[in-house]
C-alpha positions in Angstrom: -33.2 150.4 120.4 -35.1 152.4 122.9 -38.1 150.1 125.1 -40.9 152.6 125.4 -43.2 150.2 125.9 -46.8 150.5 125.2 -47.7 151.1 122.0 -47.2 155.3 120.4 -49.0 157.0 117.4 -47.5 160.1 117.3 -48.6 163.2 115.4 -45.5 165.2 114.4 -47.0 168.9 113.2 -44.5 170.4 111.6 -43.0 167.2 109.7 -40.7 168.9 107.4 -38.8 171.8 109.8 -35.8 171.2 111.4 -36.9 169.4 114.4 -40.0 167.8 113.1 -38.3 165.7 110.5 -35.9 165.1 112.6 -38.4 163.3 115.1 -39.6 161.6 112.2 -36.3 160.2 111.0 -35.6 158.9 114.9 -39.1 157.6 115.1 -38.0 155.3 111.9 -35.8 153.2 113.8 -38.6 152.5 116.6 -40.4 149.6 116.7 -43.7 149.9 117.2 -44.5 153.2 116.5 -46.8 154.4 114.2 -46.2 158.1 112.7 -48.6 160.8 111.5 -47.0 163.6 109.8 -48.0 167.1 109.2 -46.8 169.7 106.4 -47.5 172.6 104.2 -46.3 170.1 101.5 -45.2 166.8 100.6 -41.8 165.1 102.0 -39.0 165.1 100.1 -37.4 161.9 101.7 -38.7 158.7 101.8 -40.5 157.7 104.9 -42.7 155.2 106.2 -44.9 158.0 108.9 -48.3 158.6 106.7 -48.2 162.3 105.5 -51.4 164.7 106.1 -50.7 167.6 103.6 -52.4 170.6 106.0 -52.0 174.2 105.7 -52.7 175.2 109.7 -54.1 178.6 109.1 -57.3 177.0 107.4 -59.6 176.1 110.3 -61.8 174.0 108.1 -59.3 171.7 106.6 -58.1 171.0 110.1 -61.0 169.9 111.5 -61.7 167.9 108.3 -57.8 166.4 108.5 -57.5 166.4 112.2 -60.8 165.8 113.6 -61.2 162.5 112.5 -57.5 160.8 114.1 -57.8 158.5 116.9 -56.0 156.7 118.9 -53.4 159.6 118.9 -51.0 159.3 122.1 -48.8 161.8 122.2 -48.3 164.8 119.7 -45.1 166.9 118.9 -46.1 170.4 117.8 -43.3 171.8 115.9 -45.0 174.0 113.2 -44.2 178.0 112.8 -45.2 180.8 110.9 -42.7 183.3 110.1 -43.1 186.9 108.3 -40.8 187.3 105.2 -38.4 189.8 107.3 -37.6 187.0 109.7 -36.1 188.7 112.7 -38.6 192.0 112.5 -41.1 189.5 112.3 -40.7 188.2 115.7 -41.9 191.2 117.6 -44.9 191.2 115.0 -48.5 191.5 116.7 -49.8 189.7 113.4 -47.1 186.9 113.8 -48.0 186.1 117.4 -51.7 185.9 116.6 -50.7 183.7 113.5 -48.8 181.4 115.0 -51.4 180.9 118.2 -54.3 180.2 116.0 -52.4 177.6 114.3 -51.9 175.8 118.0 -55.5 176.4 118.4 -56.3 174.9 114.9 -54.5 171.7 116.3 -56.2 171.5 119.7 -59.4 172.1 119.1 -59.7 169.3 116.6 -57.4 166.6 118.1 -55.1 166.1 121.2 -53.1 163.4 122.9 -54.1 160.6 125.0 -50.8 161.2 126.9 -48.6 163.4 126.2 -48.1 166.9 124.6 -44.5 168.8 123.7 -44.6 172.2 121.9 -41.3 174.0 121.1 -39.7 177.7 122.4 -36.4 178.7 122.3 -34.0 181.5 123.3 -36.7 184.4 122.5 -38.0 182.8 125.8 -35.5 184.5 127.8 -36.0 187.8 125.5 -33.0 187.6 123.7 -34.3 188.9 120.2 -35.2 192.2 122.7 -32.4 192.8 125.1 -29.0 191.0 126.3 -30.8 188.3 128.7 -29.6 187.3 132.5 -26.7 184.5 131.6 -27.2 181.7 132.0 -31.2 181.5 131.0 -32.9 179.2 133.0 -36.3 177.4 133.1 -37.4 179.2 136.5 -36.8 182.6 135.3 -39.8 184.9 135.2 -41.6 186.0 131.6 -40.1 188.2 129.9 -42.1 191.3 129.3 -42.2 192.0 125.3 -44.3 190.6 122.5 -43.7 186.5 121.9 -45.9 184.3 121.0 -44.1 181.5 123.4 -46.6 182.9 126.0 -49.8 182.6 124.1 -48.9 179.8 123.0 -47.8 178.6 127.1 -51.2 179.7 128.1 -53.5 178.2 125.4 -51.7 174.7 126.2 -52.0 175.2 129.6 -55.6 176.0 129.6 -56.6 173.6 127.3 -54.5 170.7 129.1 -55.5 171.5 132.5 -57.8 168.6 134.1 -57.6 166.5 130.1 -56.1 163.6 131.4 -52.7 164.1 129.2 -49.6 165.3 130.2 -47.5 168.1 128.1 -43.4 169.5 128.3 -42.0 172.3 126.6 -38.7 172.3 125.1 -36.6 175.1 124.6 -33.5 174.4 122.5 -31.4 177.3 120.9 -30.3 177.5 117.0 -31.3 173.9 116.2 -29.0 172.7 113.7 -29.9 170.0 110.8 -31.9 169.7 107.3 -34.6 170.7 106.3 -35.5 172.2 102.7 -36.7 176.0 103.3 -36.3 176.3 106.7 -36.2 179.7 108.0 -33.3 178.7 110.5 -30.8 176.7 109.1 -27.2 177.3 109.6 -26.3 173.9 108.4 -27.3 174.5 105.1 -26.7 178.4 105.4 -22.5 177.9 106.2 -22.8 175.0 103.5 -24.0 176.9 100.9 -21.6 179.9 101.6 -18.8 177.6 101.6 -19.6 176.5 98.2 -20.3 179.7 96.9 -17.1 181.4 98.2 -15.1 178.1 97.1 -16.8 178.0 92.8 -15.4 181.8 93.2 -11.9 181.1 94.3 -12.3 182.5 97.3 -11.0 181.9 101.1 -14.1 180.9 103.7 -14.4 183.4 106.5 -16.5 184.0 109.5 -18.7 186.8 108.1 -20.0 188.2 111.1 -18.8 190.4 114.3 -17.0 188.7 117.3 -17.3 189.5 121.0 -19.9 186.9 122.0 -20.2 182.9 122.5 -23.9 181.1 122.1 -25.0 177.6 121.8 -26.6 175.1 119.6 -28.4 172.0 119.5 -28.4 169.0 117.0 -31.9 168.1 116.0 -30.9 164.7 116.0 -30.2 165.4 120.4 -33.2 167.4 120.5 -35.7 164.3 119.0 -34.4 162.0 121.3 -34.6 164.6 124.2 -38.6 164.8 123.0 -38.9 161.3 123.2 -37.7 160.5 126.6 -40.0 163.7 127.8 -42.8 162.7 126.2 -42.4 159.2 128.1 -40.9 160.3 131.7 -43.6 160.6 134.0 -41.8 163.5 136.1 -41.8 165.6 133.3 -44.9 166.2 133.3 -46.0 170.1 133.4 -41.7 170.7 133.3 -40.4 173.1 130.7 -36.2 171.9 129.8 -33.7 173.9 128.2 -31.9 171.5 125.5 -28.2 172.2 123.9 -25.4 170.2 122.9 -24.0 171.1 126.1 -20.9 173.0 124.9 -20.1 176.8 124.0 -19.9 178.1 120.5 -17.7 180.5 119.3 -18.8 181.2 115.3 -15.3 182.5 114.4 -13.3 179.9 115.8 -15.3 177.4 114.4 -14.7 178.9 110.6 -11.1 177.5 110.4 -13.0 174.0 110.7 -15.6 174.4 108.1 -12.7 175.7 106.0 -10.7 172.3 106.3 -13.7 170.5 105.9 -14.7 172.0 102.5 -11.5 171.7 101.6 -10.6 175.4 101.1 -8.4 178.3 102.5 -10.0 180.0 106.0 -9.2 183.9 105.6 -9.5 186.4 108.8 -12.8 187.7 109.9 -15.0 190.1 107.7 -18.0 191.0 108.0 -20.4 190.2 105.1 -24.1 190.7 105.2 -25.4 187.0 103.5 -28.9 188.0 103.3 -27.5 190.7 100.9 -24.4 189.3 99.3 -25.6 185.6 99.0 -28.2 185.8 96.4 -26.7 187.4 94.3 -24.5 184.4 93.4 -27.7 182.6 92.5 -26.4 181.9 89.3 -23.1 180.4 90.7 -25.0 178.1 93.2 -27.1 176.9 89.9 -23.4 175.7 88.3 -22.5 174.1 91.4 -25.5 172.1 91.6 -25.4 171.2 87.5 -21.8 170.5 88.0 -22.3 168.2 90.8 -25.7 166.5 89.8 -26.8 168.0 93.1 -31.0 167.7 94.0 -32.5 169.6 91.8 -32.9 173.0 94.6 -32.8 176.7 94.1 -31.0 178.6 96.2 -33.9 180.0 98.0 -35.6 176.7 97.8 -32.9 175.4 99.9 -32.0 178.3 102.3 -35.4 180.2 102.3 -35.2 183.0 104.9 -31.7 181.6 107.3 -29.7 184.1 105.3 -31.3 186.9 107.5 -31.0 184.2 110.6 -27.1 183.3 109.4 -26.8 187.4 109.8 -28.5 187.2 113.3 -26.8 184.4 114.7 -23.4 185.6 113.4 -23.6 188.8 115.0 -23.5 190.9 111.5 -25.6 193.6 113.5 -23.8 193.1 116.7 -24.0 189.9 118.5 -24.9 189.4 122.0 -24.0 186.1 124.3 -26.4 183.6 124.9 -26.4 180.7 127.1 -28.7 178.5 128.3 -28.2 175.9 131.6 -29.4 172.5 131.1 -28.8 171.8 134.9 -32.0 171.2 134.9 -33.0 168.5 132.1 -29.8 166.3 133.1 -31.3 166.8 136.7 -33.9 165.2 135.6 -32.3 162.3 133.5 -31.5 163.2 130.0 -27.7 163.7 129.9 -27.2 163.1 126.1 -24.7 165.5 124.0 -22.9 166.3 121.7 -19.4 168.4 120.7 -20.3 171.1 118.2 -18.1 171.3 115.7 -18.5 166.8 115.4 -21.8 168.1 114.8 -21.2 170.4 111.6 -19.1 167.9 110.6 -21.6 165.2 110.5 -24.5 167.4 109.0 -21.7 168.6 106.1 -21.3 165.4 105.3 -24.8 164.0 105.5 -25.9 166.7 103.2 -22.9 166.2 100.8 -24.1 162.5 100.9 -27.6 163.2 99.8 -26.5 165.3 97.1 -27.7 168.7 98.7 -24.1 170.2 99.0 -20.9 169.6 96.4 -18.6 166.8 98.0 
């Protein structure tokens, strides 16, 4: 058990996203916590963190919900607003002002007594724009391009300055775990697929374009790297890249998932899943009946990480993208993880839980 010692309430915005209920499920095993949770909707697990049901883009109903916490210490902001055409969405004017009045509709109503961590990612080193300067790291200059990482930077920054509270940023790249509707979940994405290809008789194959190697990071790593920031003095005002700390090559990794799902692995071809995948709605519906499976749609389930799965795969053309963590084991967070133990763990997890067929 990790010794934090004085006593944390942490608000977790964001509850039910990939890293927020990951937080959540590693602040469960803390003693002496207590947890506040924020979501669009209710949990679909069991927890013991007290859930605020809050829709971020109504200013009134956050300052009704928010304004009256106390005793607050530190506060994980993991909430996002994506357009329904995901990766066009990114370099959307509306989508940046979105996604900083949301921030705004936190801050202005509550903040931390000591410490503050919001989220980024790789679109911090511009790589939804242009191939980015390998390996991205923490010191490199902005950008130029739309991104709401910056607004989002400057309103913390601004609102932080001379508070008495402390905040970090984390930047991780294709976070990888469960959540239900997530915009950006490969776990569930490659699961699904699997599944689908496997009820049709079909081999499992990479279905995107080689030539490139990127990262992940399990949100499982990332929670605990947000706990030991939001707790290290010397992070204070520090930005860290997080990953599992190894390289990830999508295609080799297919033979893997293949095994694991118990199916044949075919060669490489390309397959645009945001097309192609719901169209076998019907299918996923008689795995899930089949299998007494929670009772989720397909699109319940995946939500918009079809278009991501097409993105990360490199169905358009895929472009390398590494990050250094130099810097955050530098600083004393050497925690990792091999990738493809990762998968494996999440695959089964899920299968576990009923979400995928064992």
């Amino acid at each position: 058990m990790t010794d934090f010692g004085k006593r944390r309430k942490y608000l977790v915005v964001g509850a039910l996203g990939l890293v927020g209920r990951a937080l959540v499920e590693a602040l469960e095993n803390e003693d002496g916590y207590e947890v506040v949770a924020v979501s669009r909707r209710q949990p679909d697990f069991r927890s013991r963190a007290g859930f605020l049901q809050l829709d971020l883009t109504d200013r009134a109903a956050c300052r009704q919900q928010l304004g009256g916490l106390d005793g607050v210490t530190h506060i994980v902001y993991a909430a996002l607003y994506e357009k329904p055409d995901l990766i066009a969405g990114w370099r959307d004017d509306q989508q940046i002002e979105t996604n900083t009045e949301m921030l705004a509709n936190v801050l202005d109503f509550v903040v931390p007594a000591r410490h503050f961590t919001l989220l980024q990612g790789t679109k911090a080193y511009g790589a939804h724009l242009a191939p980015m300067k390998l390996p991205g790291k923490e010191s490199d200059p902005r950008h130029p391009g739309a991104n709401f990482y910056w607004s989002q930077e400057d309103l913390l920054r601004e609102t932080g300055a001379g508070a008495g509270w402390t905040f970090s940023i984390m930047r991780p790249q294709i976070v990888c775990g469960h959540a239900l509707g997530s915009p950006m979940n490969m776990v569930s994405a490659i699961g699904v697929h699997a599944a689908v290809l496997r009820e049709l008789g079909q081999p499992l194959r990479f279905p995107g374009r080689g030539g490139f190697v990127t990262e992940a990071t399990d949100a499982r790593l990332l929670a605990r790297a947000i706990l030991w920031a939001g707790n290290e003095p010397r992070c204070a005002g520090e930005t860290f890249n997080v990953t599992n700390g190894d390289i990830l090559d999508w295609g080799a990794l297919f033979p893997e998932f293949a095994e694991h799902f118990g199916m044949p692995c075919a060669p490489p071809k390309p397959l645009q899943l945001s097309e192609a995948m719901p169209k076998h709605r019907a299918v996923w519906e008689r795995i899930a009946s089949r299998h007494g499976l929670a009772h989720h749609s397909m699109d319940q389930l995946i939500g918009a990480s079809w278009q991501f799965a097409d993105a990360a795969f490199g169905y358009h053309g895929g472009r390398t993208t590494l990050l250094s963590t130099i810097k955050v084991r530098q600083f004393g967070f050497a925690d990792c993880i091999d990738t493809a133990a990762m998968f494996r763990e999440h695959f089964t997890a899920l299968q576990a839980r009923k979400v995928l067929p064992p």
